[in-house]
C-alpha positions as CSV (number, residue, x, y, z in Angstrom):
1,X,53.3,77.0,-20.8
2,X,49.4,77.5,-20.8
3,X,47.3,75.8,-18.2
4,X,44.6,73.7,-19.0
5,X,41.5,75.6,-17.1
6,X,39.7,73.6,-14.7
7,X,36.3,72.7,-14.9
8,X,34.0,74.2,-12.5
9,X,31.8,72.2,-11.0
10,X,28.9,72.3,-8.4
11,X,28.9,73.5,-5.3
12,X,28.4,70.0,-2.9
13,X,24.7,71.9,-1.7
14,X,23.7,72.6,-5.3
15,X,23.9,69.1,-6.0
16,X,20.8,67.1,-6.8
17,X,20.6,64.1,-4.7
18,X,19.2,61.1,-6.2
19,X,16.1,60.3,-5.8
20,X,14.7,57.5,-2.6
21,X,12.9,54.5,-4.3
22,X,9.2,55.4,-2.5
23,X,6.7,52.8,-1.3
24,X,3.9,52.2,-3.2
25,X,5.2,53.7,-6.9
26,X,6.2,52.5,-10.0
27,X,4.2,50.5,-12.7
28,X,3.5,47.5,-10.5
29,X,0.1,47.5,-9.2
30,X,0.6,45.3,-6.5
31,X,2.2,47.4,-4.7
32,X,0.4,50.6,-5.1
33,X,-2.3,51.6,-2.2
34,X,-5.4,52.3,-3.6
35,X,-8.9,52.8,-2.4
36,X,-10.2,50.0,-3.9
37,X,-8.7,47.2,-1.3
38,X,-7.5,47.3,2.0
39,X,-3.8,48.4,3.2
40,X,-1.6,46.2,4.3
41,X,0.4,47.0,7.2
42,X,3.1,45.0,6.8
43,X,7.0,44.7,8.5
44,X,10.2,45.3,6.6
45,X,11.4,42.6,4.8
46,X,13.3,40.3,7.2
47,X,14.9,37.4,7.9
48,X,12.3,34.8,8.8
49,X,13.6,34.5,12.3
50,X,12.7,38.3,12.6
51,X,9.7,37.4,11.3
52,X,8.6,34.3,12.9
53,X,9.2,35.4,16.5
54,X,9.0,32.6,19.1
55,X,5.5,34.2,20.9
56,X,4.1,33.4,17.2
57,X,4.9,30.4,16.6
58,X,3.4,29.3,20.4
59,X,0.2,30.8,18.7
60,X,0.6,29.0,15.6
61,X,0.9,26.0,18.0
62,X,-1.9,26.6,20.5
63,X,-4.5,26.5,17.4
64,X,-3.2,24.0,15.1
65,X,-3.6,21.6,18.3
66,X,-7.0,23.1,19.5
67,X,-8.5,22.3,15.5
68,X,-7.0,19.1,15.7
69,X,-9.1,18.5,18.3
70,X,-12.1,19.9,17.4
71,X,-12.1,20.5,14.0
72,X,-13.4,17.1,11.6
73,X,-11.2,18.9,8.3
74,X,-7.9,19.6,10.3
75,X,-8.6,15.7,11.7
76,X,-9.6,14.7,8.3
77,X,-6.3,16.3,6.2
78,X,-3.6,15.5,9.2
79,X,-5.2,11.8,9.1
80,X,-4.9,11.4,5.4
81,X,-1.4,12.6,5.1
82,X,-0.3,10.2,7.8
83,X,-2.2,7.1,6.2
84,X,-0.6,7.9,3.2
85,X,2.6,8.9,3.9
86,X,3.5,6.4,6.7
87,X,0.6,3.7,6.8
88,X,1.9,0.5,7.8
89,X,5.6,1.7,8.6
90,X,8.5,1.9,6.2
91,X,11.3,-1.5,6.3
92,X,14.8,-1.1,6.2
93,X,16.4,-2.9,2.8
94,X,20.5,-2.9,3.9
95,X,22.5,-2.2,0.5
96,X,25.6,-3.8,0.7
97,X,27.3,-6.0,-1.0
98,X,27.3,-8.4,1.5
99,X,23.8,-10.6,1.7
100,X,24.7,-12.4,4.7
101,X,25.8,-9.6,6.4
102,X,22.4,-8.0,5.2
103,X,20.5,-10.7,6.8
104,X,22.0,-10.4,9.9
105,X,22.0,-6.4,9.5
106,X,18.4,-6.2,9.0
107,X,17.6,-9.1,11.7
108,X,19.2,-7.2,14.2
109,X,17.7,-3.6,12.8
110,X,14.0,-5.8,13.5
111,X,14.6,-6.8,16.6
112,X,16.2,-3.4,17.9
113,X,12.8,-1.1,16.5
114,X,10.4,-3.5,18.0
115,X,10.5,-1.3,21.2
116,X,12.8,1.6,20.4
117,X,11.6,4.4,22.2
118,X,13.3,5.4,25.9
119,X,9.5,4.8,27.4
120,X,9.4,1.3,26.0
121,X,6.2,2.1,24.7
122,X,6.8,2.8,20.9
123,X,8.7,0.8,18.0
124,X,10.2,2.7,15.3
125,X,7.3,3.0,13.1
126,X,5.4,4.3,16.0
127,X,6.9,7.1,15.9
128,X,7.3,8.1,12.5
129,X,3.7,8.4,12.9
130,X,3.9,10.4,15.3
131,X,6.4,12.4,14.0
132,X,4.1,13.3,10.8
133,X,1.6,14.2,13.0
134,X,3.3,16.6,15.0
135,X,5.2,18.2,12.2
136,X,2.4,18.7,10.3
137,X,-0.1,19.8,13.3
138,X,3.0,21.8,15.7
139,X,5.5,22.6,12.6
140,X,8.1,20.6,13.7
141,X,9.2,17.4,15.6
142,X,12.4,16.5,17.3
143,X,13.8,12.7,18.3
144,X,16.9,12.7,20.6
145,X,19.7,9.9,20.4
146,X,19.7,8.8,24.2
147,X,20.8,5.6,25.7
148,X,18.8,3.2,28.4
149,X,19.8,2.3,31.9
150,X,21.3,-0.7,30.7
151,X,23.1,1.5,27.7
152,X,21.2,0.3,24.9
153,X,20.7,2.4,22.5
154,X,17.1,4.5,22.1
155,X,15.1,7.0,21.0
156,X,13.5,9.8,22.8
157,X,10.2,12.2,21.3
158,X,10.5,15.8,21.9
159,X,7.5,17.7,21.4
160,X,8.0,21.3,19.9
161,X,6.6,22.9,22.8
162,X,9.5,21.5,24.9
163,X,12.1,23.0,22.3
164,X,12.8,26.9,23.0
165,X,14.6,29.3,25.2
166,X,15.9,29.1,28.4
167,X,12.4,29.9,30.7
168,X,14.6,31.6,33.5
169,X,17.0,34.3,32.5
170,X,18.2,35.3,29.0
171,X,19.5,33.1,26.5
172,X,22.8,32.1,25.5
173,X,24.7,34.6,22.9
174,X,23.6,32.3,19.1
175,X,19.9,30.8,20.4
176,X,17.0,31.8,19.0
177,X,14.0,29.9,19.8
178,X,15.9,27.2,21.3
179,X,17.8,26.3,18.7
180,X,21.6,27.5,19.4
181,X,24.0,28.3,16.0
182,X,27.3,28.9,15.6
183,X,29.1,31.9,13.8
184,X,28.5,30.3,10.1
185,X,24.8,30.0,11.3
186,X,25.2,26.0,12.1
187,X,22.7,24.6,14.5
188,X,24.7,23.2,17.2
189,X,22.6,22.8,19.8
190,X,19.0,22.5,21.4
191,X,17.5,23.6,24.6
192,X,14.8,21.2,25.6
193,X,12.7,22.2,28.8
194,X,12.6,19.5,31.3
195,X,9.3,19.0,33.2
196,X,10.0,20.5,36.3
197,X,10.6,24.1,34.0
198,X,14.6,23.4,33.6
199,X,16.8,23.7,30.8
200,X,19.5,21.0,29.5
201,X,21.4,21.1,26.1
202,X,21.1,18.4,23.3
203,X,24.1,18.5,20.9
204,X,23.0,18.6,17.5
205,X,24.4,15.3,16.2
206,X,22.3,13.9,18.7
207,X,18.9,15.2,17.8
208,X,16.7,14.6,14.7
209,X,14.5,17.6,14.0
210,X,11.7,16.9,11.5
211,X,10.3,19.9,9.5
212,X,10.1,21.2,6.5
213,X,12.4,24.2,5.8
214,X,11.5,27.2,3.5
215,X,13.7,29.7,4.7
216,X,17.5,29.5,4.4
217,X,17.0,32.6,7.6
218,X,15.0,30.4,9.9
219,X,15.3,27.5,12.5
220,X,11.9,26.5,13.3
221,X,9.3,25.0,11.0
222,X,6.1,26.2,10.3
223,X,2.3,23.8,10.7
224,X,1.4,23.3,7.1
225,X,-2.0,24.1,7.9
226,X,-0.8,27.9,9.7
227,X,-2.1,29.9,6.7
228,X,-5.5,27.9,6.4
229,X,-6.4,28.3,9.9
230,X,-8.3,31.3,9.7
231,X,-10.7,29.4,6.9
232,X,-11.2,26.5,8.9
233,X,-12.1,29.0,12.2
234,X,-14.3,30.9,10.0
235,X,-15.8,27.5,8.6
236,X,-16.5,26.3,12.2
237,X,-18.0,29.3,13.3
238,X,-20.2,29.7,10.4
239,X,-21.6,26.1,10.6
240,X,-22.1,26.5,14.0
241,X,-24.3,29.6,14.0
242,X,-25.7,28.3,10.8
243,X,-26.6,24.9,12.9
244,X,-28.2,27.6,15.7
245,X,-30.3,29.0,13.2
246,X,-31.9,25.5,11.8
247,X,-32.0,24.6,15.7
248,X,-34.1,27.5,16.6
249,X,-36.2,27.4,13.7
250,X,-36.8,23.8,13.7
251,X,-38.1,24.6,17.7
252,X,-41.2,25.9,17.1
253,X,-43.6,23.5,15.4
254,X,-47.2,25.0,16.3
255,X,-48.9,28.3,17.2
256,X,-52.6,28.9,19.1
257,X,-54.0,31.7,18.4
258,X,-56.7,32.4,20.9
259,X,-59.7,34.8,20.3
260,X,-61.8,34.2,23.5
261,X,-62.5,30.9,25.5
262,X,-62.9,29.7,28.7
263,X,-59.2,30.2,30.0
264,X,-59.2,34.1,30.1
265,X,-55.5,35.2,30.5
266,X,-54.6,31.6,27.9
267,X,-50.5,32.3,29.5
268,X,-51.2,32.3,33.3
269,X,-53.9,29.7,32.5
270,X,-51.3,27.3,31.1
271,X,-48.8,28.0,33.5
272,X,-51.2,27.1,36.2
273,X,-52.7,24.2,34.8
274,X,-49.6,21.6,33.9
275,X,-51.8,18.8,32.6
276,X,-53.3,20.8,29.6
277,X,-49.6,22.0,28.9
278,X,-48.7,18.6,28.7
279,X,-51.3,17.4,26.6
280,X,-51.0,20.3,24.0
281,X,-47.4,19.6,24.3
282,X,-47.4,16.0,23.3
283,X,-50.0,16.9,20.9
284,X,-48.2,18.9,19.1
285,X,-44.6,18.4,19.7
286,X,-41.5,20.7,20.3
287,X,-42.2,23.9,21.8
288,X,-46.1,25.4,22.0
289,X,-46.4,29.0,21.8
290,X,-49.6,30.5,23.2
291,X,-50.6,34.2,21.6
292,X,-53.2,36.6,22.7
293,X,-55.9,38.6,20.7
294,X,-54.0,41.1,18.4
295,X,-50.8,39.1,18.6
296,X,-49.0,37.4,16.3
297,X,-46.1,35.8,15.4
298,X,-45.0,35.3,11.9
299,X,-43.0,32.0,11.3
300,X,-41.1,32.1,7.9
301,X,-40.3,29.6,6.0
302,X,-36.8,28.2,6.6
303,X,-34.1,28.4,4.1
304,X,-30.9,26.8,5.5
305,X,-29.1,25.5,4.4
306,X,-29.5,26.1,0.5
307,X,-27.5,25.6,-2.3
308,X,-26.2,28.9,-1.6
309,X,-24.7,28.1,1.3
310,X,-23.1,25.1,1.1
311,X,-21.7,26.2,-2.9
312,X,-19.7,28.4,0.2
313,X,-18.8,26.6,2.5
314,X,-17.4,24.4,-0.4
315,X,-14.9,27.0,-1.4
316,X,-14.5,28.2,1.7
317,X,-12.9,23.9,2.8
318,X,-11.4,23.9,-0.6
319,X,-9.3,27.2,0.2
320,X,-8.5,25.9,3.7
321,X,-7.2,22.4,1.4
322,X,-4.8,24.4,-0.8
323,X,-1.4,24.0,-0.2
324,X,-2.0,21.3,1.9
325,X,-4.0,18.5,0.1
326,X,-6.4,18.3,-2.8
327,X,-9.6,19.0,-1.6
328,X,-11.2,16.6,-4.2
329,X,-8.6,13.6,-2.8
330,X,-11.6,13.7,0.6
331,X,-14.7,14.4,-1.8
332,X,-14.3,13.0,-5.1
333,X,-17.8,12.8,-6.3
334,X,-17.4,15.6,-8.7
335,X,-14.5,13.4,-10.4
336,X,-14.6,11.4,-13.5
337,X,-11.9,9.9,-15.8
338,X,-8.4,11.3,-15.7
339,X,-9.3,14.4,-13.3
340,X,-9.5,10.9,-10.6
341,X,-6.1,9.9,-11.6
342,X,-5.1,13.8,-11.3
343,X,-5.8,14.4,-7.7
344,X,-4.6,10.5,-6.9
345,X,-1.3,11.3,-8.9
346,X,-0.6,14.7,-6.7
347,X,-1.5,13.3,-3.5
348,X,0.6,10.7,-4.4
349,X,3.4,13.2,-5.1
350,X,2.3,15.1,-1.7
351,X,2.7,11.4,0.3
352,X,5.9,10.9,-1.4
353,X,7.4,14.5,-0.5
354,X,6.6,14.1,3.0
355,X,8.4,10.0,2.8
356,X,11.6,11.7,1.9
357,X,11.8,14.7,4.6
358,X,11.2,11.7,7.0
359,X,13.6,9.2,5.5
360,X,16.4,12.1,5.9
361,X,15.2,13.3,9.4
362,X,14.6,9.8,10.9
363,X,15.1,6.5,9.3
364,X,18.8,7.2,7.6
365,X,20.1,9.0,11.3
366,X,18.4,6.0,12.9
367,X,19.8,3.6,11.1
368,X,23.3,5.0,11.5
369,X,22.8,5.6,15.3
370,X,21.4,1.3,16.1
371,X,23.2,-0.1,13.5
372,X,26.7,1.7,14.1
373,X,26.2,1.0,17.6
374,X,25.5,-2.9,17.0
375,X,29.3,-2.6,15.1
376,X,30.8,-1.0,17.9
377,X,29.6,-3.3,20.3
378,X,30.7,-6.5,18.5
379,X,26.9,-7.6,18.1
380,X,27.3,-7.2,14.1
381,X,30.8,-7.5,12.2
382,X,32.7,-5.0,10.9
383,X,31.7,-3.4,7.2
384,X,33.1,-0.5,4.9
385,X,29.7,-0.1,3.6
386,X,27.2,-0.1,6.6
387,X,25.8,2.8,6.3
388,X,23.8,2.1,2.6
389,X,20.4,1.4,3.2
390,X,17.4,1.8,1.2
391,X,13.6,1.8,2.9
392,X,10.4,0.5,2.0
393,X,7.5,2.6,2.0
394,X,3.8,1.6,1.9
395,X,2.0,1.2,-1.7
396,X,1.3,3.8,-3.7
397,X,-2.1,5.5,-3.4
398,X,-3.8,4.5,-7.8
399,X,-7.0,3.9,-8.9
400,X,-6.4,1.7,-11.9
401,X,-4.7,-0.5,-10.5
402,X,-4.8,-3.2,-13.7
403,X,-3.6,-0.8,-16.0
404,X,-0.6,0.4,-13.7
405,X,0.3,-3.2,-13.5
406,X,0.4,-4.2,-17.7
407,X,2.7,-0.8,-17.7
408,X,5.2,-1.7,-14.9
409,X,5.4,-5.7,-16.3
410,X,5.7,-3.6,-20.0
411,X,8.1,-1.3,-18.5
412,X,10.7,-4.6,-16.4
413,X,10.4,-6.4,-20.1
414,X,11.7,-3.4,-21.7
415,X,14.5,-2.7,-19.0
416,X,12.9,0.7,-17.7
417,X,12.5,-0.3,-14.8
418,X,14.2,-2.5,-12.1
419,X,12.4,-5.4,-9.7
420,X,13.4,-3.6,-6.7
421,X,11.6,-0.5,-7.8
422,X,8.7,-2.3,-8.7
423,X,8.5,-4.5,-5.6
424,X,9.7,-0.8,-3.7
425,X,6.4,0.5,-5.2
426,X,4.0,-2.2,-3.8
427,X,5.7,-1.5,-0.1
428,X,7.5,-4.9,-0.6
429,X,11.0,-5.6,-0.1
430,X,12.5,-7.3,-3.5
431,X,15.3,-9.5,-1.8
432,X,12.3,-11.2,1.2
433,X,10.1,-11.7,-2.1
434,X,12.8,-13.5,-4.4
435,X,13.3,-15.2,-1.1
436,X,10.0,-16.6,-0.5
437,X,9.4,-17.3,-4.0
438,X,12.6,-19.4,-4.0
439,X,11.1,-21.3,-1.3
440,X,7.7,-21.6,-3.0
441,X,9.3,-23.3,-6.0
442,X,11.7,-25.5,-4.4
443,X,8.5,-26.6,-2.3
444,X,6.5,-27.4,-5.8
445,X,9.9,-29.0,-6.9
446,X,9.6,-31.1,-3.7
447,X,6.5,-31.9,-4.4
448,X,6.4,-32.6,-7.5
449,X,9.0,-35.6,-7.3
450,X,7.4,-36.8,-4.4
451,X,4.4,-37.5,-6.2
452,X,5.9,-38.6,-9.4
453,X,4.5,-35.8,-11.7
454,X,6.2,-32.8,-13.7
455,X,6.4,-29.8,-12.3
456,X,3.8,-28.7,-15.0
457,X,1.3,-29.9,-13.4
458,X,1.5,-27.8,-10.4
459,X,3.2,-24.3,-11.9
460,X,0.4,-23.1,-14.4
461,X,-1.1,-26.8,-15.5
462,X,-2.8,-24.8,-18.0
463,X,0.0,-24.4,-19.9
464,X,2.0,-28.0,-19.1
465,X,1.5,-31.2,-18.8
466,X,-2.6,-31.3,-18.5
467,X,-1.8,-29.2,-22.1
468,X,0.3,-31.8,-23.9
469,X,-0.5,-35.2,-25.8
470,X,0.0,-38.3,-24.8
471,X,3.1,-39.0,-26.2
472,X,4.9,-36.3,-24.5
473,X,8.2,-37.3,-22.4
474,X,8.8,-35.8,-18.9
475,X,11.7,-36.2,-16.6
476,X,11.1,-36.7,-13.1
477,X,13.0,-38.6,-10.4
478,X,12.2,-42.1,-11.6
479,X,13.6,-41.0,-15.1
480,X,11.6,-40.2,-18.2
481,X,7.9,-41.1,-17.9
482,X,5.0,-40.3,-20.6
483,X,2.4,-38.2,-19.9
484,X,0.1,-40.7,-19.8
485,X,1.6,-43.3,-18.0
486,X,2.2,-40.6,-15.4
487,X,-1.5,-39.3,-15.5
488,X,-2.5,-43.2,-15.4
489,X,-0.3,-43.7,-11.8
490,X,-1.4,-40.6,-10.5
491,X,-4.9,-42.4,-10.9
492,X,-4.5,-45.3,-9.2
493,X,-2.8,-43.2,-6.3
494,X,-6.1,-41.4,-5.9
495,X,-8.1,-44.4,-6.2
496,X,-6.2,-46.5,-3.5
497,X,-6.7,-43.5,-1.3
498,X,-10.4,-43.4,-1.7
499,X,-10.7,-47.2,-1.1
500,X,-8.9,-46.8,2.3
């Protein structure tokens, strides 16, 4: 029987390997290096804990607190988000079944918050806004379940600078930047630096950390405002060597150009003689410059700041606003018509992002933590469903304010949209409004059969009883009584009480 020749193949050093994918090639421009912009030195890609090392983020820090500080943009967009996103607080609305238990739920949740923080010095709202300060400004915030002297349950801030390694000896095998993870990558611990420079451990059901996360690969947040800071430095520097320049200029107000006279050597003759200083001086104002025959000094005519100039500076703030802010929400002269309602509808979006990283971080934990604790401690009863809460937050940034309104009313006829969301909205609870307006009718009730007149008369009289003929019946709590006869008592009531 024949055999079936073999093949031959390639020796293993005359194969051709296959070719390495090099930097820099292929069709994509963007990442081919040319001569006609710079090169970017840039790491491998990395997980963003590689990339965001722990001495960076100390830098990031150090800045974003120093223009916070100093600079009236970094004050002015950190400001805005906080007015807008927290204002006047956010209120607890407990969603159970059970109203009376609500009451008493959201009673207790009050009285609790009024003082909530381990200091004594903050209630709840306090420090949300404090939180959105430092998260936006630092990157992150942190807020530790602790308990008081007396064992009362509290709340303790923990600036991000407190939050890192261990300061003395290396760190535990899983923490990076003072955030410890397990062996799925699970944050299950924190290392918070006391004040006298040691370390203690914060289990991570027991600590809130506020940020906003954009890498799966990372533990730490990042200030919002990190990649406009070298804008705003350039924008600070500019102005104030721009500011130098006007200064300088605006300094020198007069020039004497001397071609003989009396004083001889016109510099030492001033400098000896202080009362003809002075009186050229206040004759003239700002500084007086004395020049001698064949000198001369050419002052030019100032141009700063132009149009030019501040055209740049414009897009040199409106760059430092991107990603941030809308630049126009802080200026918006340039605005007309729906571009207003543009910039008011995405800040209103930005505010209402930020509302929901801090109703997940804080006010849901929170709630959890006092109210739970109220349950265990027999101050509330027992309920399978203590944990559903809703919140409150303040109104929502418009600027047509009547047209909004005919919508939503359009929009609750229609059965689009609910009360509570339209009360939620305005920053007002639905169940404390239907409250007080329960009381507010049952007072004009009241009132009403005190007096002896139809409700009408008081609830829009437009449209009741002022609006109806005389023969028109009304039932009140001396039985059915004409309009007339009951306009005719009311009368004589006023009557006797001028008289007396």
């Amino acid at each position: 029987m024949a055999r079936t020749p073999k093949r031959p193949t390639a020796k293993p050093s005359a194969r051709k390997a296959p070719a390495k994918p090099q930097a820099g090639t292929g069709s994509y421009t963007s990442t081919t290096a040319t001569g006609r912009r710079s090169f970017l030195w840039l790491t491998a890609a990395q997980d963003n804990r590689r990339d965001l090392t722990p001495s960076a983020r100390v830098e990031m820090l150090r800045k974003m607190r120093w223009g916070e500080r100093n600079s009236g943009p970094v004050r002015a967009m950190v400001g805005d988000l906080v007015l807008y996103t927290v204002g006047d607080g956010f209120h607890a609305q407990p969603s159970t079944a059970d109203a009376a238990w609500n009451a008493r739920a959201l009673a207790y949740w009050n009285e609790a918050t009024k003082r909530i923080d381990i200091t004594g010095r903050f209630s709840f709202n306090d420090l949300l806004r404090i939180a959105e300060r430092r998260w936006v400004v630092d990157g992150d915030f942190f807020l530790a379940k602790v308990r008081s002297a007396s064992g009362t349950a509290k709340l303790q801030g923990i600036e991000a600078h407190r939050v890192c390694d261990p300061l003395e000896g290396e760190p535990p095998a899983g923490m990076y930047d003072g955030v410890q993870t397990g062996s799925y990558g699970e944050v299950t611990a924190y290392n918070v630096i006391r004040s006298d420079g040691s370390s203690r451990q914060i289990l991570a059901n027991s600590m809130m950390h506020v940020y906003d996360p954009e890498f799966v690969s990372g533990v730490r947040g990042l200030p919002i405002l990190q990649h406009s800071w070298n804008d705003l430095q350039d924008l600070m520097e500019i102005l104030a060597l721009e500011k130098k320049a006007v200064k300088d200029h605006s300094h020198i107000t007069r020039v004497l150009k001397r071609g003989g006279g009396e004083f001889g050597d016109m510099a030492n003759e001033l400098a000896s003689n202080p009362q003809a200083a002075n009186a050229l001086q206040q004759g003239g104002g700002g500084d007086f410059i004395a020049l001698e025959p064949g000198e001369d000094l050419d002052l030019k005519a100032s141009q700063r700041p132009n149009s030019n100039f501040l055209g740049f500076i414009g897009e040199v703030l409106a760059d430092a606003h991107r990603g941030v802010m809308p630049v126009e929400f802080n200026d918006p002269s340039k605005l007309t018509g729906a571009a207003v309602r543009l910039i008011v509808a995405k800040m209103d979006r930005v505010a209402s992002r930020h509302q929901g990283v801090l109703i997940d971080d804080i006010c849901n934990p929170t709630w959890g933590f006092i109210i739970g604790d109220a349950i265990a401690n027999g101050d509330l009863p027992d309920n399978p469903d203590w944990y559903k809460v809703s919140w409150t937050t303040p109104k929502r940034v418009t600027v047509d304010a009547g047209r909004e309104a005919a919508n939503d009313r359009a929009d609750i006829e229609m059965g689009l949209m609910s009360m509570s969301e339209l009360y939620s909205q305005r920053g007002m609870d639905f169940r404390e409004e239907m409250e007080k307006r329960a009381q507010d009718m049952g007072y004009i009730i009241d009132l009403a059969k005190r007096n002896g007149i139809p409700v009408e008369m008081l609830y829009k009289p437009t449209n009741g009883a002022l609006a109806f003929g005389p023969g028109t019946i009304f039932q009140t709590d001396k039985g059915q009584v004409p309009t007339q006869e009951v306009q005719e008592q009311r009368q004589d009531n006023i009557d006797q009480s001028n008289n007396q």
